[in-house]
C-alpha positions as CSV (number, residue, x, y, z in Angstrom):
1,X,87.5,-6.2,-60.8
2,X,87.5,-5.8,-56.8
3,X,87.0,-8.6,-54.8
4,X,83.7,-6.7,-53.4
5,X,82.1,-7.0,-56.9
6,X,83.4,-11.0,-57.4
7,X,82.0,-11.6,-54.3
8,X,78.5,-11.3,-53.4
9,X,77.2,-12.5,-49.5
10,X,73.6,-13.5,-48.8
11,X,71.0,-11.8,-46.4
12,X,67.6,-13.0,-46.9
13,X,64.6,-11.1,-45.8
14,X,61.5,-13.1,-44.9
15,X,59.8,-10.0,-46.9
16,X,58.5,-11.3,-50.8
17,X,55.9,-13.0,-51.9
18,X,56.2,-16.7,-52.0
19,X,54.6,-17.4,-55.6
20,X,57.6,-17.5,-57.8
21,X,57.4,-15.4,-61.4
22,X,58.8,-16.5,-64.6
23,X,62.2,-15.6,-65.9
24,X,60.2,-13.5,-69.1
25,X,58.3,-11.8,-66.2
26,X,61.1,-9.7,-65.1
27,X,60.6,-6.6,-67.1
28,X,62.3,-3.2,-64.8
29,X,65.6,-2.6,-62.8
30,X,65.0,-0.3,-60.5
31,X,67.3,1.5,-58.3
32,X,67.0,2.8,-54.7
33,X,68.9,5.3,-52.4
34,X,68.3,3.6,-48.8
35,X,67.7,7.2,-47.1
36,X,69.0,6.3,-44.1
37,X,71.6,7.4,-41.5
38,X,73.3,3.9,-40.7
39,X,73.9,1.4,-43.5
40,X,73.2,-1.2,-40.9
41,X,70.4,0.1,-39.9
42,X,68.9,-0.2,-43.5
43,X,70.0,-3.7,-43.7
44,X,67.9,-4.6,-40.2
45,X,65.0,-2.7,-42.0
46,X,64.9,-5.0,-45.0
47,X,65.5,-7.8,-43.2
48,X,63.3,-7.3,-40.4
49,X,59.5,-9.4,-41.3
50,X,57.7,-5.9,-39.2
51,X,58.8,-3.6,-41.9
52,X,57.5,-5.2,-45.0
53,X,60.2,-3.7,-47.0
54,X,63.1,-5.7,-48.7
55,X,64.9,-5.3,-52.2
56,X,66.6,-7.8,-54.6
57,X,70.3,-6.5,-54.0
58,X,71.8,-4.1,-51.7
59,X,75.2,-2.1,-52.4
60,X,77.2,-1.4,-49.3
61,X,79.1,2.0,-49.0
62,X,82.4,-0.3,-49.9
63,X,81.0,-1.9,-52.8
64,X,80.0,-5.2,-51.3
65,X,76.8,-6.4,-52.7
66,X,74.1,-8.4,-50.5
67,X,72.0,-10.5,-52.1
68,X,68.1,-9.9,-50.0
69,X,65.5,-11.5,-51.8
70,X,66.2,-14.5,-54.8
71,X,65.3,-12.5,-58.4
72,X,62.5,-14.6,-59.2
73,X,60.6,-14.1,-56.4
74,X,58.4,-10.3,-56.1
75,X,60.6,-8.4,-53.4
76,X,58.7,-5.3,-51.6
77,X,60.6,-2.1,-53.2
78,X,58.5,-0.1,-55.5
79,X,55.2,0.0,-53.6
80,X,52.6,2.2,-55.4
81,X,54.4,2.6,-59.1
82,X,53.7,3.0,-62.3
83,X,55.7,3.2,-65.7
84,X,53.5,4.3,-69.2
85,X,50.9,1.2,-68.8
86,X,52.4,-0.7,-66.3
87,X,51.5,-0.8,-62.5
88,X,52.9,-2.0,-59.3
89,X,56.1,-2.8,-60.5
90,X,57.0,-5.0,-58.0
91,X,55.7,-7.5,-59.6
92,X,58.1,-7.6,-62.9
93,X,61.1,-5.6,-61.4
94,X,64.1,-6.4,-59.7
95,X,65.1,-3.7,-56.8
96,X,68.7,-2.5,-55.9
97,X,69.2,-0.9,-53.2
98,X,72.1,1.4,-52.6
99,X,74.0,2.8,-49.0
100,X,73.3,6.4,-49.2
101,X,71.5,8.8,-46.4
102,X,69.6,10.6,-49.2
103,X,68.4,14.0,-48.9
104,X,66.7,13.5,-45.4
105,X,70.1,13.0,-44.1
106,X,72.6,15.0,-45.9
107,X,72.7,13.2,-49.5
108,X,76.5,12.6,-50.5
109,X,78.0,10.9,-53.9
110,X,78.0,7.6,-54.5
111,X,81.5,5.9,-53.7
112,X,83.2,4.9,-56.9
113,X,82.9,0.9,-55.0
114,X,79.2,1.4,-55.4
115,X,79.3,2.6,-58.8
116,X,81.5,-0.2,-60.0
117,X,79.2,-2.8,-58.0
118,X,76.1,-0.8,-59.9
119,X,77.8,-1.0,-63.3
120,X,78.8,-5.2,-63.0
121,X,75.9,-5.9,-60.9
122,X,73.6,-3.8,-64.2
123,X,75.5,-5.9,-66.9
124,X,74.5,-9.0,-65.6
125,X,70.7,-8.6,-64.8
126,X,70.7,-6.5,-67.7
127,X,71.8,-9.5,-70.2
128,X,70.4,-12.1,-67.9
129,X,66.6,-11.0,-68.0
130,X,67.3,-9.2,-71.5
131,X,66.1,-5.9,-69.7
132,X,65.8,-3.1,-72.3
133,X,67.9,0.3,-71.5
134,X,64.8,2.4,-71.1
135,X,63.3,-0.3,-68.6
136,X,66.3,0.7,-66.3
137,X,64.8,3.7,-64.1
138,X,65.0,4.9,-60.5
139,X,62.5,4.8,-57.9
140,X,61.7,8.8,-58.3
141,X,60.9,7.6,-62.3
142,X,58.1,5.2,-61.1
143,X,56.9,7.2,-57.8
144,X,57.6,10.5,-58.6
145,X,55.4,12.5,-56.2
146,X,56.5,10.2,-53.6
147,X,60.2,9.9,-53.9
148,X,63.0,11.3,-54.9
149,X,65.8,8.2,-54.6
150,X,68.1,7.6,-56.5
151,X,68.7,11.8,-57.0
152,X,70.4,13.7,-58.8
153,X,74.1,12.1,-57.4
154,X,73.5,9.3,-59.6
155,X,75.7,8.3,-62.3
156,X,72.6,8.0,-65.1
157,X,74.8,9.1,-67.9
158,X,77.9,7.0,-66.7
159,X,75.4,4.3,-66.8
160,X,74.6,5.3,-70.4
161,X,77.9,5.3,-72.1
162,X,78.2,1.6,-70.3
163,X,74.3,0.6,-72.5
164,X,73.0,0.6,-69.6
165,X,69.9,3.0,-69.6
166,X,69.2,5.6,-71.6
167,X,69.8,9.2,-71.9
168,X,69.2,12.4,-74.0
169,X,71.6,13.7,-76.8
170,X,71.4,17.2,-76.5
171,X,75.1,18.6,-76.6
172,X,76.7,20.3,-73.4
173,X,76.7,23.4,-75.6
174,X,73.3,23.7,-76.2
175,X,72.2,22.6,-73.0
176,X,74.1,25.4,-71.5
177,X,72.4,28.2,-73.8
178,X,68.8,26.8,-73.4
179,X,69.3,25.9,-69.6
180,X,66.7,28.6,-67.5
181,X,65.2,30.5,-70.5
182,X,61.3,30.1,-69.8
183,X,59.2,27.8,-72.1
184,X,56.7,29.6,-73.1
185,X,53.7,27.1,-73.5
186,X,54.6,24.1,-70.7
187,X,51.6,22.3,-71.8
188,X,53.3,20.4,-74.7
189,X,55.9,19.5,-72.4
190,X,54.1,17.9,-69.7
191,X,52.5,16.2,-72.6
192,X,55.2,14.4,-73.8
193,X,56.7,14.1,-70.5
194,X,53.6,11.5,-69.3
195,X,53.8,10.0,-73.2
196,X,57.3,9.2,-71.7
197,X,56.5,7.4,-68.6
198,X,56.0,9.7,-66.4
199,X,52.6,9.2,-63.9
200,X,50.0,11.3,-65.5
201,X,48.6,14.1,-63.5
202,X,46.3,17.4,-64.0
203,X,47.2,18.9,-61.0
204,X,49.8,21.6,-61.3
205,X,51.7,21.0,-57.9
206,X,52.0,18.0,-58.4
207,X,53.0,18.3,-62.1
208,X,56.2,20.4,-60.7
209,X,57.1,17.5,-58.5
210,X,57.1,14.9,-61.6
211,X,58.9,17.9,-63.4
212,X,61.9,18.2,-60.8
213,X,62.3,14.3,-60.7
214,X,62.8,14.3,-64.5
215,X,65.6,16.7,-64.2
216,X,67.0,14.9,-60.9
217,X,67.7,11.9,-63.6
218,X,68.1,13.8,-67.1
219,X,69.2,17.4,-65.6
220,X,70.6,17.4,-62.8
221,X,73.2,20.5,-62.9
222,X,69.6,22.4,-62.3
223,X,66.6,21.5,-60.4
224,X,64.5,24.1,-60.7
225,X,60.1,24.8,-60.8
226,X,60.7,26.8,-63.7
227,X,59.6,24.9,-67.3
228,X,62.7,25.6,-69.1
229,X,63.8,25.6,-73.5
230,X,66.6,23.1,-71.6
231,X,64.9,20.2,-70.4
232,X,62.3,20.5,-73.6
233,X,65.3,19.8,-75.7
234,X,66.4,17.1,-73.5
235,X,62.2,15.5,-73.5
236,X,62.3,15.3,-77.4
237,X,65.5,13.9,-77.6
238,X,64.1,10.9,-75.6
239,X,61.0,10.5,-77.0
């Protein structure tokens, strides 16, 4: 195990809300791209009191994981959120935050550091809070039409061969032949894609926006407006 991963250093933000929760309130992991040029810059932003953004745990480019805000205490990451009947997750999530510019600022892979750190840093919350897999999401899963973190880079199916989140059983074969043929009725879709999780919304623009953050996490070889047989395979294998 690298020494980053033993070794985790402390940062506090002065950004959380000083009633503690319970250890059965803790409910989500949620993961973050920082979407920022400098990774120093990110830390001063959620550590600085003016921005009232913070997170639980932030993942330097190296590995090295930063401990922000105490679990059991609501950090300021999710903002307006929602996951099937649960809103404003802050308030039973804990927020990682990883080093990456994101797509503002030319978006690159994860560092195989950061995915180790992601992986041990997982396990632990995972078995600590007893987390369920498919409470393990990204910020784009519980603010779709407002973000798009952690993208498609992430290592989502990694993370599921490790138990830690879930992800759809459709072979790479079949994927393949389904992947851009037109569904032809996309209302049974969208259906079962808010039956999911996924924010519910009648608005068709907006429905292509939830749409492309579905495939950023479960599709990602293609992000695409187009309602495809694909990612209908991959919707009923989850559900």
């Amino acid at each position: 195990m690298q020494k980053n991963v033993e070794k985790m250093s402390i940062n506090y933000s002065p950004n959380f809300d000083i009633r503690k929760r319970s250890v059965s309130k803790v409910k989500y992991l949620i993961f973050h791209y920082t979407g920022m040029r400098s990774e120093n810059t990110a830390i001063k932003r959620l550590t600085n009191k003016n921005s009232k953004v913070s997170c639980h745990y932030f993942i330097k480019s190296n590995g090295e994981i930063i401990k922000i805000v105490p679990d059991l205490y609501i950090a300021w990451h999710a903002g307006i959120s929602s996951w099937k009947k649960d809103k404003s997750l802050n308030s039973n999530s804990i927020g990682i935050e990883i080093s990456n510019p994101g797509h503002a600022y030319k978006y690159k892979n994860y560092s195989k550091k950061q995915i180790t750190s992601i992986i041990y840093l997982s396990k632990n919350l995972k078995k600590k809070y007893k987390i369920k897999k498919e409470n393990i999401l990204g910020h784009s899963d519980i603010a779709p039409l407002r973000k798009k973190d952690p993208g498609e880079k992430f290592p989502w199916e990694l993370l599921n061969k490790k138990k830690l989140c879930l992800w759809h059983n459709v072979s790479k074969k079949n994927c393949k032949k389904l992947r851009g043929i037109k569904l032809n009725d996309s209302n049974n879709f969208f259906h079962l894609l808010f039956k999911f999780g996924y924010k519910f919304s009648n608005d068709d623009n907006e429905k292509i926006i939830i749409y492309k953050n579905f495939q950023r996490r479960f599709r990602p070889q293609l992000i695409s407006s187009i309602v495809d047989q694909e990612s209908y395979a991959i919707l009923k294998s989850l559900i």
